[in-house]
N, C-alpha and C positions, 0 to 999 in steps of 0.2 A: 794322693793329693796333687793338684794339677797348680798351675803358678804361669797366669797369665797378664804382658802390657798389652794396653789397646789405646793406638792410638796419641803414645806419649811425648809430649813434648815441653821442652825444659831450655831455658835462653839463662845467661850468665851477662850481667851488666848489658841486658841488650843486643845479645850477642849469642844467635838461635845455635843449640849444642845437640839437640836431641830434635827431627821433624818430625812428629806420626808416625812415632815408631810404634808397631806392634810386632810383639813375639807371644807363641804357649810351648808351654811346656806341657807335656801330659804325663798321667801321673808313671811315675817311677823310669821318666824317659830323662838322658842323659842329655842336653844341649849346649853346646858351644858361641859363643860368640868373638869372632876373630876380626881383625879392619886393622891399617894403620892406626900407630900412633897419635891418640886428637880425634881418634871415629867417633868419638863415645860410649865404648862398653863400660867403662866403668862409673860413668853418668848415668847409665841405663841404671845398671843394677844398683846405684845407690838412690835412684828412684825405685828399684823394686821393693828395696827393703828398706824403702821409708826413711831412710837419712837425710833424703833428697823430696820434696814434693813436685811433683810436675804440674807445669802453670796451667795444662789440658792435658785430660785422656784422663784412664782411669789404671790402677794396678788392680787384678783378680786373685787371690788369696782361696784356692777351692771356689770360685766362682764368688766370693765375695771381697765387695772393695777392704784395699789393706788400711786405706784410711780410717773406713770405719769401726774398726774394731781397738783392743787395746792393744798397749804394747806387752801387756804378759801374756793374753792369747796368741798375739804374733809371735812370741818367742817359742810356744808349745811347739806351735808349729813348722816354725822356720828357723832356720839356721846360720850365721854370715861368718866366712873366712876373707877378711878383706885383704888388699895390698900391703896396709900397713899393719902394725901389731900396738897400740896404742893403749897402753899400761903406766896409767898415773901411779903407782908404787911396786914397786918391788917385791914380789910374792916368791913362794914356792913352786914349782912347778903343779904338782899333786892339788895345792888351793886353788891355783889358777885355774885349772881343767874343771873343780869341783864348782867353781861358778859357774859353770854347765847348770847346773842343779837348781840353778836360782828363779827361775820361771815355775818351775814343780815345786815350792815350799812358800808357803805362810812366814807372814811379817813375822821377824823373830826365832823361826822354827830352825831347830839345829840336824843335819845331816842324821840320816840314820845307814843302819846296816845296809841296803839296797841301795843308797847314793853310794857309798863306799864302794858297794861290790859295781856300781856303772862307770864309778867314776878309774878303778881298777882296770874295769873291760877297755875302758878309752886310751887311758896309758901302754898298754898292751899293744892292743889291735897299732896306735900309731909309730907303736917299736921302741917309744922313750919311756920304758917304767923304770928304767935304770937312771932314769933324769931327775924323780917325781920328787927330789929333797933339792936340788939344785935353786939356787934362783934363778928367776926369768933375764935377769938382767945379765947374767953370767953368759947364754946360751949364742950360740951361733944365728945367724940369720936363718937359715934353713931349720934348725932346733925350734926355731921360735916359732916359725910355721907347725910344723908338726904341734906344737904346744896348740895351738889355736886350733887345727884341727879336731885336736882329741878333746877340746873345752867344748865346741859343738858335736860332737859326738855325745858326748855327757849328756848333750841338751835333749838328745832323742828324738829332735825333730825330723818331720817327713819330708822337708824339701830345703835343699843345702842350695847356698847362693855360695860362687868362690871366683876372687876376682885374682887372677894371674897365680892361682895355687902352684903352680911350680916354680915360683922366683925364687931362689938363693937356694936351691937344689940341687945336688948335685944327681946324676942322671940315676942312679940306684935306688934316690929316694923319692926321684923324679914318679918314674916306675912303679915302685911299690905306692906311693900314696893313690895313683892314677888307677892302678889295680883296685886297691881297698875302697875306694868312691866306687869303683865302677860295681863290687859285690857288694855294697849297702841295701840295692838294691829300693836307692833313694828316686824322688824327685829335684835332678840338679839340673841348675844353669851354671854354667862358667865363664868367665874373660880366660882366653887363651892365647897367648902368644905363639906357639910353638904348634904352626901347622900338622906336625907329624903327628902331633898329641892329642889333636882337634882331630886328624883322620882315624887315630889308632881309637879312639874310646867315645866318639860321640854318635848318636842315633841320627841327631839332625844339627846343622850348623847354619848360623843367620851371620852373615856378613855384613858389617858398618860401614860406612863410607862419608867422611862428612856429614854425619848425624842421621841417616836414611838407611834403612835394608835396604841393599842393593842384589841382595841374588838371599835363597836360606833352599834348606834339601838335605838330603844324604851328603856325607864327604862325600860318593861317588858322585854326583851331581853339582858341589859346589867347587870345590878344586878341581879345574881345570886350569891348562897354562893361561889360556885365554882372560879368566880370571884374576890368574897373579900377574900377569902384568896390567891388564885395566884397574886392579885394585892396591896393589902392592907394588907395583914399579919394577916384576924379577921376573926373570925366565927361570921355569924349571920343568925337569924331567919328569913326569908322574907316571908309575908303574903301581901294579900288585904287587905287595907283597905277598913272598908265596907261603912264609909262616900264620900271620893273618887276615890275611886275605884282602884287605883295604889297603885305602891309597900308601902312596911312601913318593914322596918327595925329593928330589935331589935341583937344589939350587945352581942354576950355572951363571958363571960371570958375562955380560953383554961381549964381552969383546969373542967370548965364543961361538957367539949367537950370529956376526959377522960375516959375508958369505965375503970371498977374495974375486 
């Protein structure tokens, strides 16, 4: 399932945040979207997944506008791990996930034996079934990620939206979650903070800049130093890495960049 913007543009109090942006994704291809702070990725993608409506352009859902469809088709088939975790009550972990299940069931219908066994496979796979009595309210920040993860996994949709999925992670879970998206063998877009994580596990990465793609390609083609300081304001080292083979990163301070 492929999940393409064309052309999107989105203004706040007058005040242009997204110009003509177009990105695709195709299908089961992994994409990054990385920019300063204020670029708009995650403007983008809550115009992708329809939280957001863009004033022009259109969103492509499999080739068809997101607009026009409903929101439980859209849910079969899409997925959202947002920034925040926005949980008007206080659940269990195990319930929470099984709202996954809520786009695949009739008004009134109560969970059966194959929710339980998906909604099991999600607690698993995201490492917290030892959580799944816990409340939500109780959990750590990075807990609470995972919790949201494993609620769209439940959802079994084909194309996962995730905006800054590694915040409040510590780098082990950083890792393993970056790993388990990458074997879903989903169609994902991501907001990435964390250049290394954008080079280590993305197909292609589009760069924000003041509301505009300003460069997109392979990490070998998009991070260049040339790059991170026309778009980030850093000097850095970029090498191979020799275990997987893409870029790796090393930040250096200006004052080393200094010739005497």
């Amino acid at each position: 399932m492929t999940l393409e913007a064309k052309h999107v543009s989105f203004s706040i109090h007058d005040q242009r945040i997204l110009k003509e942006v177009s990105i695709q994704i195709k299908e089961n291809q992994f994409v990054g979207l990385i920019g300063p702070n204020g670029s708009g990725k995650s403007t983008l993608l809550k115009n992708m997944y329809r939280l957001l409506k863009p004033e022009s352009g259109t969103v492509l859902l499999n080739e068809e506008d997101i607009f026009q469809q409903s929101s439980r088709a859209i849910a079969k088939k899409l997925a959202v791990v947002s920034q925040e975790t926005p949980v008007l009550f206080d659940f269990k972990v195990k319930d929470l996930v099984s709202m996954g299940r809520t786009p695949h069931k009739k008004l009134f219908e109560m969970d059966d034996k194959e929710d339980f066994k998906i909604v099991k496979e999600a607690l698993s796979q995201t490492g917290i079934a030892h959580l799944e009595t816990r409340s939500f309210s109780s959990l750590s920040g990075g807990e609470k990620k995972r919790v949201m993860v494993a609620r769209a996994l439940a959802q079994q949709a084909q194309v996962l939206i995730l905006d800054e999925p590694t915040n409040h992670l510590d780098i082990q879970h950083q890792l393993q979650l970056m790993d388990l998206i990458q074997t879903l063998h989903l169609t994902v877009v991501a907001a990435l903070h964390d250049l290394n994580m954008a080079a280590m596990y993305c197909d292609q990465i589009y760069v924000l800049q003041q509301g505009s793609i300003v460069h997109y390609g392979t990490p070998e083609e998009v991070l260049t130093p040339k790059l991170l300081r026309d778009v980030f304001g850093v000097y850095a080292d970029i090498q191979t890495h020799p275990l997987t083979g893409k870029p790796y990163l090393t930040y250096v301070s200006e004052q080393f960049t200094k010739t005497t």
